[in-house]
Each structure stands twice: as C-alpha cells, then as structure tokens.
C-alpha distance (Angstrom), angle and dihedral (degrees) to the residues before:
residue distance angle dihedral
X1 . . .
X2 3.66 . .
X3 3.89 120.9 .
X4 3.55 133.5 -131.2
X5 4.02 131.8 140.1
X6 4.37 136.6 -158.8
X7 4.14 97.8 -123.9
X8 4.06 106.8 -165.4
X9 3.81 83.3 -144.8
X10 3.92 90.4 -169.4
X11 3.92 151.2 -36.3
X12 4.03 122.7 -133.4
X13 3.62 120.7 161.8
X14 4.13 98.3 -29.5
X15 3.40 94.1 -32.5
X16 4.34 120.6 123.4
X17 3.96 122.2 -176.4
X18 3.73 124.9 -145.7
X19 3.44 127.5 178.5
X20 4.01 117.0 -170.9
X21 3.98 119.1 -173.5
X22 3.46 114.5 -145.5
X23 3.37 116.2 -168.7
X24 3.23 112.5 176.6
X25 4.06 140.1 48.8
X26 4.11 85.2 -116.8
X27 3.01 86.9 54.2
X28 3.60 108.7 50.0
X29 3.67 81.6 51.2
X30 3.52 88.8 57.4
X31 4.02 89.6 51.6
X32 3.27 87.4 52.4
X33 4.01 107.1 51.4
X34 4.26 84.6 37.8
X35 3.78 90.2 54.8
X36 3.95 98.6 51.2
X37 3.78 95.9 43.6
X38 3.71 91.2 52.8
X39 3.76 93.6 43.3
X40 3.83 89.7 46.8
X41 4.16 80.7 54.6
X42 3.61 98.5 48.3
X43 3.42 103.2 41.0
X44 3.59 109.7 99.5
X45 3.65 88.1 35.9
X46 4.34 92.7 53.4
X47 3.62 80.6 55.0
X48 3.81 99.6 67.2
X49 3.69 104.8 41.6
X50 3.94 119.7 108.8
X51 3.22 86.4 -123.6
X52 3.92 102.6 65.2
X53 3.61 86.4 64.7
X54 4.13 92.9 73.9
X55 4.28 104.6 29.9
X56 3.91 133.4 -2.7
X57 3.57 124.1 -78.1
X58 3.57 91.5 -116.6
X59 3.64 131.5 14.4
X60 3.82 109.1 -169.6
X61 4.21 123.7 -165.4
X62 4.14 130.4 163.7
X63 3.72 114.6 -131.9
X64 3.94 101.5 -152.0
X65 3.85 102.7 -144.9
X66 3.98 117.3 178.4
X67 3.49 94.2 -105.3
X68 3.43 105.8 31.3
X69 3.71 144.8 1.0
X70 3.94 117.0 -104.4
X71 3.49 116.9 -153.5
X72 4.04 119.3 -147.0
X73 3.90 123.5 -147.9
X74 3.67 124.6 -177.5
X75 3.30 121.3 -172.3
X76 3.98 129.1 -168.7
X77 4.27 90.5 -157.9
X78 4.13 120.4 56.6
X79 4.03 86.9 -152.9
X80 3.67 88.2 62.5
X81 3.40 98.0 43.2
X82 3.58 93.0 53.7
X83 4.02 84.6 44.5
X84 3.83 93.2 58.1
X85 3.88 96.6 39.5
X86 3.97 89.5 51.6
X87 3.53 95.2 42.4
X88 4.17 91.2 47.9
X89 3.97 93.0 42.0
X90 4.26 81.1 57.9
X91 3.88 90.2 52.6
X92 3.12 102.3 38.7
X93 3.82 92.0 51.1
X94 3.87 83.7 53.2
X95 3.85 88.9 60.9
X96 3.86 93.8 47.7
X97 3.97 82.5 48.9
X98 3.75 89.9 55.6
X99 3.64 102.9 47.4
X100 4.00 97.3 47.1
C-alpha cells in the first residue's frame, strides 16, 4: 500500500498549507480530475466569502522534489481546506484500493 499524507503545514492570518505527494503519473492524474470537480463545486460558493475579496480561494504550485512531485495548496478559508483534504484523502484511498 503506497503512502502519502495531507500536512496542514501552517495557519497565519486566513491562510492553510497543504502539501500532497504524488508519486505517481496515476496519480497526478488523479490530482488532477479531483481538483477540477471540486473547483467546479465550490465555485460559486469561493465567490462569496469575505475572504475572496483580499487573495484567491486557492492558489495551487508543484514542488518538484527528486523523488516525487509535491503539490502546494493554499487556501484563504479553513472550511475549504478541510473540504479539499477530506475529499482527496477519499480519492486517493480509492486509488490505493485499485492498485492492491
């Protein structure tokens, strides 16, 4: 069973960390499909919080590590964070699923 965790790297002001290994070109796939579908979800909603006034919802970065790529999410809202991390742990769970 392949590894991986969601690391809530830090909160300042309204900002929450997550860094998400992916390890794997299935996976990064995964990433992929995950992160549209729940942007497509929260879109309307992102739009209406106070704090899309001052910074994106989501500000999204890849960390290129030797052996593996690390994917960066910032969010501006903990409740979405917590959303997305959720949401991801449940995919990516499917994946392991799949490949044992």
């Amino acid at each position: 069973m392949a590894s991986w965790r969601v690391e809530f790297v830090g909160v300042m002001m309204a900002d929450v960390v997550i860094k998400l290994p992916i390890k794997s070109d299935h996976e990064a796939n995964l990433f992929s499909t995950y992160l549209n579908r729940f942007m497509q979800g929260r879109s309307a909603m992102a739009d209406d919080l106070p704090e899309a006034i001052d910074a994106p919802y989501l500000i999204l970065h890849s960390d290129p590590r030797p052996d593996r790529e690390m994917k960066v999410l910032t969010f501006q809202n903990l409740g979405a964070a917590r959303a997305f991390s959720t949401g991801w742990r449940r995919a990516r769970g499917a994946l392991d699923s799949e490949i044992a």
